[in-house]
N, C-alpha and C positions, 0 to 999 in steps of 0.2 A: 739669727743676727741680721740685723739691716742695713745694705750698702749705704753708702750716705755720700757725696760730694766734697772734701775738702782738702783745701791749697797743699796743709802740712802734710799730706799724709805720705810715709814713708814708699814708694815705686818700687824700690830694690827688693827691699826685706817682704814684697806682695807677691812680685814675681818667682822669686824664692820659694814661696808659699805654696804658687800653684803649681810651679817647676815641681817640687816635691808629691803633691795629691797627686799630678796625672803618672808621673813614674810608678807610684805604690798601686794606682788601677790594672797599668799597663800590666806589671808583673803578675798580679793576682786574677789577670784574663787570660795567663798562660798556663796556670798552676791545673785546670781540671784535665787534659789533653796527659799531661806528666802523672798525674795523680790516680788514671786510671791506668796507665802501661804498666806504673811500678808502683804501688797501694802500698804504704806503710801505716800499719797501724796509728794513729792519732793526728793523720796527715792526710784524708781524705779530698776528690773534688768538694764533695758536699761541704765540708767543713772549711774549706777557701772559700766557698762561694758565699756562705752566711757572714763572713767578714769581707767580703766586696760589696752585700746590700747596701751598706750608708757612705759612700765616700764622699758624701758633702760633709758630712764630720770631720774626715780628716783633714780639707781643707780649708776648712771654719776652723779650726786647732792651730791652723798655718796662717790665722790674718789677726796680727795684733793691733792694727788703727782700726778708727771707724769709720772715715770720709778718705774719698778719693776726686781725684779731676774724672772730668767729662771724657779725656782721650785714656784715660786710666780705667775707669769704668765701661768703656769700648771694650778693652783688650781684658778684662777680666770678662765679658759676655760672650770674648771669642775665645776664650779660656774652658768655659764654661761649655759652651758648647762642643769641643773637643773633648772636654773631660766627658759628655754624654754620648760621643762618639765612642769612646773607650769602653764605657758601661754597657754599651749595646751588642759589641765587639765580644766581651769577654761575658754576656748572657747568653749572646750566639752560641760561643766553643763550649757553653754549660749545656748547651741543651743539645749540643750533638756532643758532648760526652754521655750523658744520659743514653742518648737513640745505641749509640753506641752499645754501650754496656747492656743496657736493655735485649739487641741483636745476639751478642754473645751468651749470656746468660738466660734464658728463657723459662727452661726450669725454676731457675730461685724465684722469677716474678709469678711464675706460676703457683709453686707450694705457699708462697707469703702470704699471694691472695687466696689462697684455700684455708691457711690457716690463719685467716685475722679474723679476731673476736673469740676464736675457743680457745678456751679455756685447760689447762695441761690437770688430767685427772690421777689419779691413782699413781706410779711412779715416774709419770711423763710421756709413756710411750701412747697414748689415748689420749683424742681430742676429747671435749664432752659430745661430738657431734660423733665419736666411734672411729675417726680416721685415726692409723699408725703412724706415729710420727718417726723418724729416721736418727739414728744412733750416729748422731757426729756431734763432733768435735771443732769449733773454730780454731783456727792459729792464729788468726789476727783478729781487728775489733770489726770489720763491716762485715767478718764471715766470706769473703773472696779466695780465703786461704782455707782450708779442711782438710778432717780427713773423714771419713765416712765407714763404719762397720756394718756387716751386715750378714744372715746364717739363716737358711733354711734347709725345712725337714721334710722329705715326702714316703712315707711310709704305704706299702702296696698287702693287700689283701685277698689272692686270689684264688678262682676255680678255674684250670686249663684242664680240656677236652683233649690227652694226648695223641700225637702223631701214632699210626697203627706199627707195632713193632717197638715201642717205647720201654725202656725199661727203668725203673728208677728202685736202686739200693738192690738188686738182681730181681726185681719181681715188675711183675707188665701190667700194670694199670691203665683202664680205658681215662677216669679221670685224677686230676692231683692239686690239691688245695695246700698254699701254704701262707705265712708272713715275711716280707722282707724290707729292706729300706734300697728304695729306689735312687734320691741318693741324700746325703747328708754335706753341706757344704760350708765354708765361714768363707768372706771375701773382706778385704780391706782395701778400701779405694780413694784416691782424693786430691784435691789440685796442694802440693806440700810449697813448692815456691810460685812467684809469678810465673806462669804461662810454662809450667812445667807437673806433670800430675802421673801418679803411679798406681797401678793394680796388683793384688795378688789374692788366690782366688785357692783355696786346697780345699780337699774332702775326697770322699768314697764314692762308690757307685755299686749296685747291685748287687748286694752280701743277702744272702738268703741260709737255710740250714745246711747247704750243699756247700757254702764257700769256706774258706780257712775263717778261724776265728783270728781275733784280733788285726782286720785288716790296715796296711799301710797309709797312712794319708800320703797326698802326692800332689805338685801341683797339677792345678786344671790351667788355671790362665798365672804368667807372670811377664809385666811390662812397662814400659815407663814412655813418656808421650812428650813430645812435644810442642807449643803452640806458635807455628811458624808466621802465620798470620792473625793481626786480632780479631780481624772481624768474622774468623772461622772459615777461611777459603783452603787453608792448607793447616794440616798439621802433623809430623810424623814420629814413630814410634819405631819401638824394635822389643823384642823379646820372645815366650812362648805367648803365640798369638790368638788369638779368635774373630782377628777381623777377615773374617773369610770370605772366598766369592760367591759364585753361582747364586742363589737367590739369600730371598728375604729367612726361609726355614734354615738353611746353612748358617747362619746368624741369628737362630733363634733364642731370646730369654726362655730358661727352663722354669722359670717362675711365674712367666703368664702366658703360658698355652692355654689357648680354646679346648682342643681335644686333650685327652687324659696325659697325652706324651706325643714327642717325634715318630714321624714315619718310618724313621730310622736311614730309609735309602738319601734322604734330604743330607746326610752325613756320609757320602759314597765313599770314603776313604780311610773311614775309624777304623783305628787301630791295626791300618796295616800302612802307610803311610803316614800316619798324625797319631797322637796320643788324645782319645778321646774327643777329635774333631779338633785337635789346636797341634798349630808347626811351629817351627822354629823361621825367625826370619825378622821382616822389616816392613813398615806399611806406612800406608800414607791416608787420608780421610780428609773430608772440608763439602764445603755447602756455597753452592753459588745461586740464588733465589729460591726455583724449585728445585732444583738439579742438587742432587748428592749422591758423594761418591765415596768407593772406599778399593783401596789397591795393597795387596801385596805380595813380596818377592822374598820365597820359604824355601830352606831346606828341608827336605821330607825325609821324614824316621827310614832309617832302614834295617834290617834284621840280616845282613848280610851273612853268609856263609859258604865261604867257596865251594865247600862239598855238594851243594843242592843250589848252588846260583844259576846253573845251564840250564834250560828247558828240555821237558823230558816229553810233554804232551803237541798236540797241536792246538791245545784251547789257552786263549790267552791270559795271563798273569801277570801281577806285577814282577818289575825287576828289582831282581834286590842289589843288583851292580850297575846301576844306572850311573848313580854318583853325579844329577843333575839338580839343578833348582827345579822349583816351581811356580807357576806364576795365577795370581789370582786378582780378581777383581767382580764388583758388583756396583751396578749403576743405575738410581732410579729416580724417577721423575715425582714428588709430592706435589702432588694439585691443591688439595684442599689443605689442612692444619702440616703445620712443618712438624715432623719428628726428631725427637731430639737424637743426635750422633755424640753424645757426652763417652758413652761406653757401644760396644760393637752389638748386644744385646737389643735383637728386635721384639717387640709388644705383640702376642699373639692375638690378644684382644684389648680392648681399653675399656671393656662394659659400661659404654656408653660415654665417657670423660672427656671420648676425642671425636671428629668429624674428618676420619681419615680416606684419601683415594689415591694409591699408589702404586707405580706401572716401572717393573725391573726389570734386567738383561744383566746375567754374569755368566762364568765361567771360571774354569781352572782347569791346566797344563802343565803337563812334565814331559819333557824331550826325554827319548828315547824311555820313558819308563814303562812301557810293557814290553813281554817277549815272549815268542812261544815259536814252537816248529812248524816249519813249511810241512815236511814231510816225516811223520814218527820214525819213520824203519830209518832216516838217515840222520842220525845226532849232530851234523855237522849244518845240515838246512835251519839254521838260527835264524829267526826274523825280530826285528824289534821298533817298536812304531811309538807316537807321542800317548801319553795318559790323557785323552781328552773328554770333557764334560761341561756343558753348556744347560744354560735354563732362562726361561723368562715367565715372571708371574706377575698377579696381578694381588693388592689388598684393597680391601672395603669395609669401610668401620662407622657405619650411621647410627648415629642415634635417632631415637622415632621423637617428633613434636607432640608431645602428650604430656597433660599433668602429671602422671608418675611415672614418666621415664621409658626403659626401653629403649635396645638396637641392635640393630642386624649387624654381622661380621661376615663376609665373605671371603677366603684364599683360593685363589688357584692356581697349579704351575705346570709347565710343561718341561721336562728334561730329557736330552739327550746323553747317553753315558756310552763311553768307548773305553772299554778293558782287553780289547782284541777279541778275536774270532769264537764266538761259544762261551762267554764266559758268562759264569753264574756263582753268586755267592749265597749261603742259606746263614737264618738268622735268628734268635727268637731271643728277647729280653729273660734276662735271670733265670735260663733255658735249666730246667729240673732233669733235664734226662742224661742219665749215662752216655759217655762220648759226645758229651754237647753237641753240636749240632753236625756233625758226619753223616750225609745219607745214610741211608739204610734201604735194603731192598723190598720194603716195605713201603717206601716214602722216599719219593725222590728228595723232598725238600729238607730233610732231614730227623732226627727224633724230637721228643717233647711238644713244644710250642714253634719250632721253626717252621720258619717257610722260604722261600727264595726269592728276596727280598730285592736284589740287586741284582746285574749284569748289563753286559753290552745290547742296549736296543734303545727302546722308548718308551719315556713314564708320563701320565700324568695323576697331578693330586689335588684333592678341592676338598675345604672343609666349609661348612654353612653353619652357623648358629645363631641363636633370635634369644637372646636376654629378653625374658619378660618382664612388662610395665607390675611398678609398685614392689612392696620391700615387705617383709614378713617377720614380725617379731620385737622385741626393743632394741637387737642389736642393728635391725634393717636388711634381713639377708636377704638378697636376689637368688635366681634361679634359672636359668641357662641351658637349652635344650643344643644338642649341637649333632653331625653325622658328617663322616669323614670315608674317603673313598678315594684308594690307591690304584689305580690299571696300568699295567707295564704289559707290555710286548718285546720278552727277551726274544733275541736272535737265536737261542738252543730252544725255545720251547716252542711248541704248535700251538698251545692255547694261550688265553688271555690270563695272565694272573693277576685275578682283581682279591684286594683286601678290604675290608669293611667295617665302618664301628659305627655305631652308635649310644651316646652318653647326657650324662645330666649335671651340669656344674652345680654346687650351692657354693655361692659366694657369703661367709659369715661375715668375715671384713675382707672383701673385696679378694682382692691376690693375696694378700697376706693371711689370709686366713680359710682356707675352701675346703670342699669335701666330693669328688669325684665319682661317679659309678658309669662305668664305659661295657658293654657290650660290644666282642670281635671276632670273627669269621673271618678265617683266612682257608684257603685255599686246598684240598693234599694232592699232590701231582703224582703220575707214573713215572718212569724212566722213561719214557720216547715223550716226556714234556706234555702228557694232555692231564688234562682234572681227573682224577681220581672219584673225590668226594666233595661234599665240603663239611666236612665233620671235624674242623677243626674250630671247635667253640672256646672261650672265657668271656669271663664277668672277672672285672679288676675294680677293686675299691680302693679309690687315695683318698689318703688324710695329711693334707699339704700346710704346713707353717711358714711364712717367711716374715722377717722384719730385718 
């Protein structure tokens, strides 16, 4: 429409006109700020902001004459102008609700652009490009609300070299091959209202022919979260936990280790304090540029029993009458690409997807929870001191600048562990041998597959692995050379007990699809703590699923 100059033309019923357009701008410059705290379905920023593009329409809608005066036409250019103040105002708070959302969200921006342009194959769980796609569910229409399923399987295949003095079913076998499921898990996770989201996490763990049939599911994680800040500086939770401290392995995802599995000592408190590496309690998590943190403050399982609560040794043990919290936290620094903190689950490797370097310091503490005797011959010399355990490690996660890909993964960490004077714990995964792992005068570290894995002294652990360049096959499988290397110097023993693996990943589809073969040498000790031998050999074959 074209302003025009003339004498009739109605002043009131204009200003009216424009009084109304700039109100309808004002409003809908405030709708994406509102639109991203509390997302209702059919009520999006985006979807205000494509109805704030034209608002010279609704002010052309508001002008019924065609001519105006000279001092009328002034004040509609000053009209005018304001009303493109408004427009610039509320494109402003559009594009910092975007940066916003964008900050929070990183993940979604990440898989949208991985999966735009493929195509959903066979029942949707496959790109045509071969990636898995993820089993959720929206609650609302821009997908901000979800829930998220997800279940994997790791099945173990192996040949253990037993400890000397082994005995498995009453007969003493040098070696022992069997099948077992490492572990079998379902989780359900997902933001259910605004800035509120919940986990729950059940399955098995290491059922082999030696275990009871038909075993218990049980929870592993169950929790509910809250988002105290938007831009992801705070947000706190409570329930059985897994945001644990001391390092990046104490928070390890069991679905994307580099090597075959945990070191297990990375877990200093399973199942005698925690239930399978998770407590009970309250945590807190958030991201402040590079800086992220995760804290929290557990009650620790206890197996309390007055009859056996007093200490009867001088070597130190947990207390099962402590009846104290505990207190944990892990703290690290991401230089390079940020990782996401959506779930507590840290990435053992990202075969090559990320450009990660990251430098952490944690811990965890329980007051008075060791206890052990000054003096055996006198029951009454009780001592009892804090449960303490400290770490600081290091991740590297490059990918190499080559036409078909390739990267190196490096961990390393250093831990401190204080269980009191002499203390030693022995240990061996889905351990085949009669009286599971109890020394033997045979073997200090115990029968079958154990070794002595933990105690009060100093560890360190370093894995290295080099993804090789290029993909093999029509599905694209890579292949994965990797060697892992545990040294502790417990305070009871004279020698070094160093643990040893060396393995071959094939990645079919990536993590969700892989196949395993680990080579391990551990240790076998005397009772005055020196090496014995090292004739404790396995070869372990996994055949891992996840989606």
């Amino acid at each position: 429409m074209t302003l025009r100059s003339k004498p009739d033309q109605d002043p009131i019923r204009l200003r009216y006109g424009w009084v109304l357009a700039i109100a309808c701008i004002f409003m809908m410059g405030q709708v994406p700020a509102t639109a991203l705290a509390e997302p209702v379905p059919g009520e999006t920023a985006s979807d205000d902001a494509d109805e704030s593009a034209e608002p010279e329409a609704f002010a052309a809608e508001a002008l019924p004459a065609e001519e105006m005066t000279e001092a009328e036409a002034a004040t509609a250019e000053e009209s005018l102008e304001e009303a493109q103040e408004a427009i610039d105002e509320a494109q402003k708070r559009l594009d910092e609700a975007k940066l916003q959302f964008e900050s929070r969200f990183p993940y979604d921006k990440e898989e949208t652009e991985k999966a735009a342009g493929e195509e959903a194959i066979g029942p949707g769980l496959l790109s045509t490009k071969g990636r898995a796609k993820k089993l959720q569910v929206s609650l609302n229409e821009d997908g901000s609300l979800y829930l998220r399923f997800a279940a994997w399987l790791q099945v173990w295949t192996r040949a253990i070299q037993n400890n000397p003095g082994t005995t498995i079913l009453g007969k003493e076998d040098a070696w022992y091959g069997d099948v077992g499921l490492r572990r079998a898990r379902f989780m359900m996770f997902g933001k259910i209202f605004p800035r509120t989201s919940l986990l729950m996490h059940i399955g098995i763990n290491n059922q082999t022919f030696r275990n009871a049939r038909k075993p218990q599911l049980y929870f592993h994680d169950a929790w509910l979260e809250f988002e105290v800040s938007k831009k992801g500086y705070f947000s706190m939770g409570g329930g059985l936990l897994y945001w644990n401290g001391i390092s990046r392995m104490t928070n390890a995802s069991t679905v994307t280790f580099m090597s075959l599995d945990s070191p297990l000592f990375t877990w200093p408190t399973n199942d005698r304090t925690d239930q399978f590496a998770r407590q009970l309690g309250l945590y807190a998590k958030g991201k402040f540029g590079l800086f992220d943190y995760r804290v929290a403050v557990v009650r620790p399982f206890t197996n309390y029993d007055p009859a056996t609560a007093l200490p009867t040794t001088d070597v130190g043990d947990y207390n099962t009458a402590a009846n104290t919290w505990g207190y944990s936290g892990y703290f690290q620094f991401q230089f390079l690409d940020i990782e996401s903190n959506l779930l507590p689950y840290m990435v053992g490797t990202y075969i090559g997807a990320k450009k990660v370097f990251n430098w952490g310091l944690g811990g965890h503490a329980q007051p008075i929870g060791i206890t052990y005797l000054a003096n055996v011959a006198d029951p009454a010399s009780i001592r009892k001191r804090a449960l303490f355990i400290a770490s600081s490690d290091l991740f590297l996660d490059i990918p190499f600048k080559t036409k078909n890909g390739g990267a190196a993964t490096w961990y390393g960490a250093y831990y401190y562990t204080d269980f009191g004077p002499n203390n030693l714990r022995n240990g061996g995964i889905m351990n085949p041998a009669d009286g599971g792992d109890d020394p033997t005068a045979a073997s200090a570290g115990g029968g079958g597959n154990a070794y002595t894995l933990l105690g009060t002294g100093n560890s360190g652990y370093s894995e290295l692995g080099f993804l090789m360049p290029g993909s093999v096959g029509e599905v694209g499988a890579q292949f994965q050379l990797y060697v892992n290397t545990q040294l502790s110097k417990w305070e009871a023993y004279q020698d070094i007990m160093a643990h040893v693996g060396i393995g071959l990943n094939a990645f079919i589809h990536r993590h969700n699809a892989k196949v395993t073969l680990e080579y391990r040498n551990r240790p076998i000790f005397n009772g005055n703590g020196t090496v014995q031998s090292r004739k404790g050999n396995s070869f372990i074959l996994q055949m891992h699923l996840f989606i």
